[in-house]
C-alpha positions as CSV (number, residue, x, y, z in Angstrom):
1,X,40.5,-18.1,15.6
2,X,38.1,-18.4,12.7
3,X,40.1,-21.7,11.3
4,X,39.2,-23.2,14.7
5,X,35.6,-23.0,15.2
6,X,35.3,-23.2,10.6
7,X,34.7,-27.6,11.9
8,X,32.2,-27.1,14.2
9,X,30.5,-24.6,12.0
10,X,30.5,-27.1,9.0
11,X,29.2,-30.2,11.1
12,X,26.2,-27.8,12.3
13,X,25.5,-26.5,9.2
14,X,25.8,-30.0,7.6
15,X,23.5,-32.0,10.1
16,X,21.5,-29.6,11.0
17,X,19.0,-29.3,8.2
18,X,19.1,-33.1,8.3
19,X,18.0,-34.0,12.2
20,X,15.9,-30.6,11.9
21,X,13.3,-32.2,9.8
22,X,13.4,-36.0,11.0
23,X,10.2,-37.7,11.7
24,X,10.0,-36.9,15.5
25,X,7.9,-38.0,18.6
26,X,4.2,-36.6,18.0
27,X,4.6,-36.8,14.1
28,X,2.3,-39.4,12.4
29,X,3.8,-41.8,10.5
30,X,3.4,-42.0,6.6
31,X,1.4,-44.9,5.4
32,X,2.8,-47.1,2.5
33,X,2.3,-50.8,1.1
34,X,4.3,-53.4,-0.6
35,X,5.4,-57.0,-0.6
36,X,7.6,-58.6,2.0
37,X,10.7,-60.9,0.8
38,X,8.3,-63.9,1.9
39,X,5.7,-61.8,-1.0
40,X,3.1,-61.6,2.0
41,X,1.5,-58.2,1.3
42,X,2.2,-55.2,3.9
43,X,-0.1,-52.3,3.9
44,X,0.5,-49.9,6.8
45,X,-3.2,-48.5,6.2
46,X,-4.3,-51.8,7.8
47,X,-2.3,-50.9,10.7
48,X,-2.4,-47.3,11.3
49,X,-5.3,-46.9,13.9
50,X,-5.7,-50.5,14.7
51,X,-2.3,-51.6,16.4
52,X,1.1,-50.0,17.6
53,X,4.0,-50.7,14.8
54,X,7.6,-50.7,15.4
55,X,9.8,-50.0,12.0
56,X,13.2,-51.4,12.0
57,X,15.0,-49.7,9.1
58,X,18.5,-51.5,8.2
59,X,21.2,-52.9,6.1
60,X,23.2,-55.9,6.1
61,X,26.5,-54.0,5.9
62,X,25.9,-52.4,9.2
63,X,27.7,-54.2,12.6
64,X,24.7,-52.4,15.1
65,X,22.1,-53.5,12.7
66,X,23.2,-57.5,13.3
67,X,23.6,-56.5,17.4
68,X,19.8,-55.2,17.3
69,X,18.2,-58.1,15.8
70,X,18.2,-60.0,18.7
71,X,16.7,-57.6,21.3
72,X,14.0,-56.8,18.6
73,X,12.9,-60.4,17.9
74,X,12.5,-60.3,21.9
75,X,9.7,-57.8,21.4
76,X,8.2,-59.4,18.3
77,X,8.0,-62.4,20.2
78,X,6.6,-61.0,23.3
79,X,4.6,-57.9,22.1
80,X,3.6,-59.8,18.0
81,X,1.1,-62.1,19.8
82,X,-0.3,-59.1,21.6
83,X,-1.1,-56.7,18.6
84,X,2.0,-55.2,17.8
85,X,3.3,-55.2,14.2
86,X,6.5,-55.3,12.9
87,X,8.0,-54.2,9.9
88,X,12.0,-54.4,8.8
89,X,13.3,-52.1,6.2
90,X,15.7,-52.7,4.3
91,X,17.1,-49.1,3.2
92,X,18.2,-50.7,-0.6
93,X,21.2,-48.3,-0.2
94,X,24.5,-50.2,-1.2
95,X,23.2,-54.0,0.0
96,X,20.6,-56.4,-2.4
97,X,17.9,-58.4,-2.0
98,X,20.4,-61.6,-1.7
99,X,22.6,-60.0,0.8
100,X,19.4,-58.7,2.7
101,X,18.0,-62.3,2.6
102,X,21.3,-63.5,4.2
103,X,21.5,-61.2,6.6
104,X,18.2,-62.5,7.8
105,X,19.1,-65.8,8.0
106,X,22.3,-65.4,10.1
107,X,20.5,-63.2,12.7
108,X,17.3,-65.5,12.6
109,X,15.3,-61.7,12.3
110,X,11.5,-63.2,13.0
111,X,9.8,-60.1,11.8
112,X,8.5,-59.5,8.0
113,X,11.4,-57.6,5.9
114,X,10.4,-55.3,2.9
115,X,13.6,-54.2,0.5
116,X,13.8,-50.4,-0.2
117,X,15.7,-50.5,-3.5
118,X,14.7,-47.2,-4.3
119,X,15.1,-45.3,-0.9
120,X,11.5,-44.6,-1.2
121,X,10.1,-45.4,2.3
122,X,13.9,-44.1,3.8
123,X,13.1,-40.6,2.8
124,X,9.7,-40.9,3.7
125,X,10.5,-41.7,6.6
126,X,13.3,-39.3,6.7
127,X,16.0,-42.0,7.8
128,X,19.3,-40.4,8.3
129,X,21.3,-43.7,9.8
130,X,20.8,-47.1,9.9
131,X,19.7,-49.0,12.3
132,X,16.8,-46.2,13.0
133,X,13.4,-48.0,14.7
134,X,10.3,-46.1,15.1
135,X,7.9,-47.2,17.2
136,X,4.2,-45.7,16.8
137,X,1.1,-46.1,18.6
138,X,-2.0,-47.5,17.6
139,X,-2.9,-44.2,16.4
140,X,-0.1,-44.2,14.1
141,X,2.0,-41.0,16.5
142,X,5.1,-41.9,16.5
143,X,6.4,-42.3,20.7
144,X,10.0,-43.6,19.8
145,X,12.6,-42.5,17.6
146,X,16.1,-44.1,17.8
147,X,19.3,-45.6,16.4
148,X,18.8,-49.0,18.1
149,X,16.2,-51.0,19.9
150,X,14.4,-48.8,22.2
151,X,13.4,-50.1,25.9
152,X,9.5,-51.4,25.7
153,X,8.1,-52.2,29.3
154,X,4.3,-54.1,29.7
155,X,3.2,-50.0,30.8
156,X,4.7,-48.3,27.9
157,X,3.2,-51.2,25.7
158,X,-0.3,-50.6,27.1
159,X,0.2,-47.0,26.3
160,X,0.6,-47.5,22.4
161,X,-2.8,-49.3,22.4
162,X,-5.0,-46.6,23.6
């Protein structure tokens, strides 16, 4: 009997202690700067507690990253105008600046891109899967927290701006 259950034991004992501690809905999200692949500067203290942010952490290796893209450049282009920022990550693990960069030209990805080549902001952020996109409100309280590109309607929008 115990060589049965010893799997599900292991996978809860393994993922556990890493979804446990994720940056969740309520949390406030971590502020950080850097330079974009363009070398435009970002600097998510001039964001926090002016407008909503969604992050978009990925890497060019990953098939639902290059699916995402798309539904995500629909929101930049309808909710960028409007006040919301957006930020692709890059998680740095196992890809490169030159794969990154090609990656965003194949998808046409519209939004700002930094590269984590340390991890840095992934652990920050406590990024456990890629793609993960966390979306904040203008206060900087994270609202969304998934592995794809979460469902934004004009309410839910006006919501992150208060």
């Amino acid at each position: 009997m115990y060589k049965r259950f010893f799997p599900l034991v292991l996978i809860f004992c393994l993922v556990l202690p890493f979804t446990a501690n994720a940056l969740g809905v309520g949390d406030t999200i971590p502020s950080f700067s850097g330079t974009d692949l363009d070398g435009k500067p970002v600097d998510m203290a001039q964001v926090i507690g002016k407008q909503p942010v969604m992050l978009i952490f990925w890497a060019s290796w990953c098939p639902n990253c290059k699916r995402e893209v798309p539904e995500i450049n629909k929101f930049y282009d309808k909710y960028g105008p409007q006040g919301m920022a957006f930020i692709g990550i890059n998680v740095g693990f196992n890809d490169s600046i030159g794969r990154a960069r090609a990656f965003m030209k194949i998808t046409k990805m519209a939004y700002p891109v930094l590269f984590d080549a340390k991890g840095t902001l992934s652990k920050e952020y406590k990024v456990r899967g890629v793609p993960t996109v966390i979306v904040a409100d203008k206060q900087g309280k994270v609202v969304s927290r998934s592995f794809g590109a979460p469902e934004i309607t004009d309410k839910q929008f006006k919501q992150l701006n208060r």
